[in-house]
C-alpha positions, 0 to 999 in steps of 0.5 A: 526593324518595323518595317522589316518585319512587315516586309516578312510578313507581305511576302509570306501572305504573297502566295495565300493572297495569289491563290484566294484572289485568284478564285475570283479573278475570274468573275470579277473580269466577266463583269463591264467596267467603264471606266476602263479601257480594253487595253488595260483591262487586257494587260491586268487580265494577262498579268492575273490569269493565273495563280502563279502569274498573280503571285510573281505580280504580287511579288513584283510589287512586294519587291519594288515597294521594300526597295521604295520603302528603304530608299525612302527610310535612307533619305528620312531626316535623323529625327524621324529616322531612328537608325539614321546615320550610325557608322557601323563598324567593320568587324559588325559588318564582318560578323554580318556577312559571315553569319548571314551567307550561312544562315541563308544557304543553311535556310535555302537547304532545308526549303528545298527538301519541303515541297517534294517528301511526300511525293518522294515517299509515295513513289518508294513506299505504297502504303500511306500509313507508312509515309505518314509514319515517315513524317512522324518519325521526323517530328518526333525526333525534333521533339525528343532531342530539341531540349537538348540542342541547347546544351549541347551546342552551349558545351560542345561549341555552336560552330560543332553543332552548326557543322553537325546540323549540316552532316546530319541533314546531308545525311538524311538528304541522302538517304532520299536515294535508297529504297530500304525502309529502314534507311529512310526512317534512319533519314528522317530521324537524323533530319529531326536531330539536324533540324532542333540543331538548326533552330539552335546553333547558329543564332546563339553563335551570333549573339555569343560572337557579337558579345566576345572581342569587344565587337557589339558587347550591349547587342546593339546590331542584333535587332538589325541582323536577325531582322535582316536574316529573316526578312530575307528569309521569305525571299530565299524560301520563295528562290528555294521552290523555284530551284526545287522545280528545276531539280525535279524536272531534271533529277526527278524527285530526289533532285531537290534532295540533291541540291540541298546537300550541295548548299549544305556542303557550302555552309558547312565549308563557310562555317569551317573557316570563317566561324570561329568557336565559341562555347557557354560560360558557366557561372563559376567562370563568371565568378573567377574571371570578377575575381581575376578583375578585383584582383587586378583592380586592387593590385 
């Protein structure tokens, strides 16, 4: 998990580190090394002679080091290496894998959305105060509904809110296309809903899943699957921009919005039939089932 968490945090710093040292690349390449020769100096000078080509150089490297790092961790002895040497069981990697190709599509989907709203709202609406109205209205939504996706999901059942999150979402996505004021305000309340249920729904499935059917009762890979879904996480964010680009270039500016209503349909599909529901206990339940077991118990 340690290093997981590290590993997030090197590629979410990649793109700060590529802008600030590529301000001074420039002055530090103007100045006479001597202990370099002019060949290398002219390969660095070619790697770093942009902001975007030193961050897919930061990024390399950030990659070869993780795979380094695991290779590494994989050959480290048992006493030094806390993870080594557990036999997983299938119905844990099976759970893995269903969660984790909705979780990254889902995340996928929503990173695509980002880089493009205000200049897609500025090229609908003229008035800057209205598009930052637009952006208001998304966040406020989040915010009034968010302390309630929580029960929700825990009564309707978190597979319902998760398929809800991506509705809503393709929803809001879509409404990207219209002119109509009114819609794109509609949009971007039902984007705020399907966001509080993204940060919701799914996780508390996991951890509700890994407990039912006697597949991790104590929690034991949980550290490890969340670890994973977030480390990950940077990578998918880092692919979403560059498809972003892409679909721009090709679809224009609602492209982006586009793509993001095909991964959610994805994950929507995924999650109808590979998830399985499952809602909150409550605490009369608790109790009667204690009862059922003292009762079986004393029988």
């Amino acid at each position: 998990m340690g290093l997981q968490r590290i590993l997030s945090m090197l590629l979410n710093s990649a793109t700060t580190l590529a802008i600030s040292l590529g301000a001074t690349r420039d002055a530090f390449w103007h100045i006479e090394h001597p202990l370099l020769s002019p060949s290398p100096r002219g390969k660095l000078e070619e790697l770093t002679e942009t902001p975007s080509k030193l961050f897919n150089s930061i990024l390399c490297i950030l990659i070869f080091a993780s795979f380094l790092f695991k290779i590494v961790e994989r050959w480290m002895p048992p006493a030094m290496n806390t993870k080594a040497k557990r036999n997983k069981p299938r119905a844990i990697m099976s759970l893995q894998a269903r969660f984790l190709a909705v979780f990254w599509l889902i995340k996928c989907a929503d990173w695509l959305q980002g880089p493009y709203f205000y200049e897609l709202y500025a090229s609908k609406v003229s008035n800057c105060f209205i598009i930052s109205k637009l952006f208001v209205t998304g966040f406020a939504s989040a915010a009034l509904f968010g302390p309630m996706a929580g029960s929700i999901s825990d009564t309707f059942g978190r597979k319902r809110a998760t398929l809800a999150f991506c509705v809503l979402y393709s929803l809001g996505a879509a409404s990207t296309k219209s002119s109509f004021l009114c819609i794109l305000f509609l949009g971007r309340v039902l984007s705020g809903i399907g966001t509080s249920l993204m940060f919701a729904a799914p996780e508390t499935w996991l951890v509700a899943e890994s407990k039912q059917h006697d597949k991790d009762p104590d929690g034991t890979y949980l550290e490890e699957t969340f670890g994973l879904a977030y480390a990950v996480d940077s990578i998918v964010a880092i692919a979403a921009g560059q498809l972003s680009q892409a679909a721009a270039s090709k679809r224009g500016l609602t492209g982006p919005f586009e793509l993001s209503i095909v991964f959610l349909c994805i994950g929507g599909l995924l999650i109808l039939f590979l998830w399985r529901e499952n809602v909150a206990h409550s605490a009369n339940d608790d109790d009667n089932n204690d009862n059922n077991n003292n009762n079986n118990n004393n029988n």
